[in-house]
N, C-alpha and C positions, 0 to 999 in steps of 0.2 A: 504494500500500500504506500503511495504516497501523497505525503503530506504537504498543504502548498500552504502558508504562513501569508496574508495579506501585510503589509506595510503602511501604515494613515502613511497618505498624501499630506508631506507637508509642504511649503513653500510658494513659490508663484512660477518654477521651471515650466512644467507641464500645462496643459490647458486645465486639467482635473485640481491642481494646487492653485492656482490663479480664481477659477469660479469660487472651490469654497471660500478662497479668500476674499476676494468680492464679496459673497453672502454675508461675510461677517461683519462687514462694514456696516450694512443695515441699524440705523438707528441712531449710529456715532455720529459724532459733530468735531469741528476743526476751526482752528482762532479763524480762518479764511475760510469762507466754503457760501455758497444759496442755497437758500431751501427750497426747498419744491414739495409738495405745493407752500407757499409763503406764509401759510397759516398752520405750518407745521414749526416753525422758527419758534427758538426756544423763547419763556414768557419774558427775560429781560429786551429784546428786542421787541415787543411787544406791548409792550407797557405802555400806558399812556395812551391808546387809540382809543377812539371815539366809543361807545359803544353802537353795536351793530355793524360796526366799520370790517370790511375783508380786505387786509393786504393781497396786493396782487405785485410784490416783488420782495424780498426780503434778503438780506446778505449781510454778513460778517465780514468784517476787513483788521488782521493784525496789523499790527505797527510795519511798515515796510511793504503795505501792500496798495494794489489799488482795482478799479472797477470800472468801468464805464456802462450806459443803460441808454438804450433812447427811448425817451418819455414822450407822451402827449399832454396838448396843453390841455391846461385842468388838473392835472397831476399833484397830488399835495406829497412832498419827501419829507419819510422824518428820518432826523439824522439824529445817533445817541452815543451821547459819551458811556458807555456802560461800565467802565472801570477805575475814569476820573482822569486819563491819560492819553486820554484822543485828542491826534491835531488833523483835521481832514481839511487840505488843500480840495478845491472845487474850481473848474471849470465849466461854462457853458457854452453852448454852441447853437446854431440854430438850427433843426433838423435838415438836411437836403440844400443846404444852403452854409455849410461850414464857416464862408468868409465874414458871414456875421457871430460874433462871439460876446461874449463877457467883457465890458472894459470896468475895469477895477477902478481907475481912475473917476470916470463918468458917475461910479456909484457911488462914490464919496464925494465929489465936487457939486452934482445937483442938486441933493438933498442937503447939500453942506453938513456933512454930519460921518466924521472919518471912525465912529465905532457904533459899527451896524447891531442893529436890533428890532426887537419888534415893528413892526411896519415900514422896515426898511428897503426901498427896491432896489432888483440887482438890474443895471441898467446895460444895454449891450452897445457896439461901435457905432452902431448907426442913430444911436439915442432911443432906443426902442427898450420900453418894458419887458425884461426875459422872467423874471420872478419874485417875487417879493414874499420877504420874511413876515411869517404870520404868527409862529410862536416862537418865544426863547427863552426857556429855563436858564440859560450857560451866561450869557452878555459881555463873556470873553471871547473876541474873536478878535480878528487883525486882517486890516484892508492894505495896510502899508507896508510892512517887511518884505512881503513875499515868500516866494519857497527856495525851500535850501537848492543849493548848486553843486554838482560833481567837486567843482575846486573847494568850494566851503566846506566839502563836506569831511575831503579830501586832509585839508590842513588840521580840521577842528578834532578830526575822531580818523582818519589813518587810511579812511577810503571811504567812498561815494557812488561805487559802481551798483547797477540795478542787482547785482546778487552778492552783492557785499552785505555785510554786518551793519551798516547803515548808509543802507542806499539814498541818494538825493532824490528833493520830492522833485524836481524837474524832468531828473532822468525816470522816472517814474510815469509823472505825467505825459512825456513825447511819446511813452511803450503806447498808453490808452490812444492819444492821438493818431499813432501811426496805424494803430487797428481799425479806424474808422477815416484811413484815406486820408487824413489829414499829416503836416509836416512840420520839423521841430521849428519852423517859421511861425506856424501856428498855437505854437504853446505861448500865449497870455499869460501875465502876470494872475494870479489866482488870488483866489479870497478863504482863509485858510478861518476853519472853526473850532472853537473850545481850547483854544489859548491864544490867550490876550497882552495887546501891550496899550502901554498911553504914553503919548507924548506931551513933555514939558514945553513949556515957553521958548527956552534953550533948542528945544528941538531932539533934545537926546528922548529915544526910547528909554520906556521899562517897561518888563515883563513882569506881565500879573495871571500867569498862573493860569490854571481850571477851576470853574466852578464845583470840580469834584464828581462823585459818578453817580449816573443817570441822569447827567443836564440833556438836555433836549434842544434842538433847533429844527422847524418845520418852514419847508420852503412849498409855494404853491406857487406854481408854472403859469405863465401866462402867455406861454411861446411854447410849440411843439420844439423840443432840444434832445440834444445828444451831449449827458454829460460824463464828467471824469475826473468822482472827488478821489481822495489814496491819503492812503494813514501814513505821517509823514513827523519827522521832529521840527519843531517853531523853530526858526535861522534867529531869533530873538533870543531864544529859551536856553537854557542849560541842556547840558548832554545828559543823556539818560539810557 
């Protein structure tokens, strides 16, 4: 007689180690990942909706990562500090029409009002209404520093590259640009959330922090867009 001894499949070698592997994944989650369906996303991402409200997008972004979605207008984003140490750099763009985008400057200069908040519109290059802030638990945010740079990022912490240990939010942002046809021409200065600076008289910045975890910022669309916030360090802030 003989005897044949089965072996568990383990690994991802084979097609048979890979499935079960797969199946195991089922139900796990990752600092980066979307949920599908959106109303499957864990309750911290979720906190704060309306009720009877169904997301119909939902995503995770760690420190170093980023995203892009194209939205229609009407669209209300909420965006959530969930651990007290989110800085998301945000661009916008205008659906089908790229060359119109987010001027940072415009947002600050019409409203005369260089730290955005509540009923604050995000205004685009042609002077066009792209969205405006409707809610803001944080009131930490920054319209003026900008996002970090490969060199800044480079000098201050030892490298800057997108799969470095702290990749810059530029080189970041051109990946999402470059995936929707766009070019590093097109990366705009950004409007970076949930850490904040103020400027003095003198002109010198300071950096004030986060509001701490679960602040909140909800933007509502006024313009069908295509946008590209990423979890990124404040070029203002301390290393972390």
């Amino acid at each position: 007689m003989t005897q044949t001894i089965e072996t568990p499949i383990t690994g991802t070698a084979t097609t048979a180690g890979a499935r079960a592997h797969a199946r195991e994944q089922h139900g796990k989650t990752a600092e980066t990942m979307r949920h599908v369906p959106a109303a499957s996303a864990p309750a911290r991402l979720l906190a704060g909706m309306p009720d009877g409200a169904s997301p119909t997008w939902a995503e995770s972004l760690a420190f170093g990562r980023y995203t892009t979605m194209s939205l229609a207008r009407g669209t209300r984003i909420r965006l959530t500090d969930t651990a007290g140490d989110a800085c998301v750099h945000t661009l916008l763009y205008r659906a089908g029409a790229g060359h119109e985008r987010l001027n940072v400057a415009d947002t600050v200069k019409v409203p005369w009002q260089a730290y955005p908040a509540t009923g604050h519109p995000l205004l685009s290059d042609a002077g066009r209404l792209m969205a405006t802030i409707v809610a803001d638990t944080s009131s930490r945010h920054d319209a003026l520093a900008g996002a970090t740079t490969l060199a800044g990022n480079t000098a201050k912490y030892g490298a800057g590259t997108v799969h470095s240990a702290s990749p810059a939010a530029r080189e970041l942002l051109t990946l999402g640009a470059l995936k929707n046809g766009l070019g590093t021409r097109d990366v705009a200065p950004s409007l970076s959330f949930f850490k904040g600076i103020t400027v003095d008289p003198a002109g010198s910045i300071t950096f004030t922090g986060s509001a701490g975890p679960g602040a909140a910022v909800e933007l509502l669309l006024q313009m069908g867009r295509g946008t590209g916030p990423g979890e990124h360090r404040p070029p203002a802030g301390p290393a972390r």
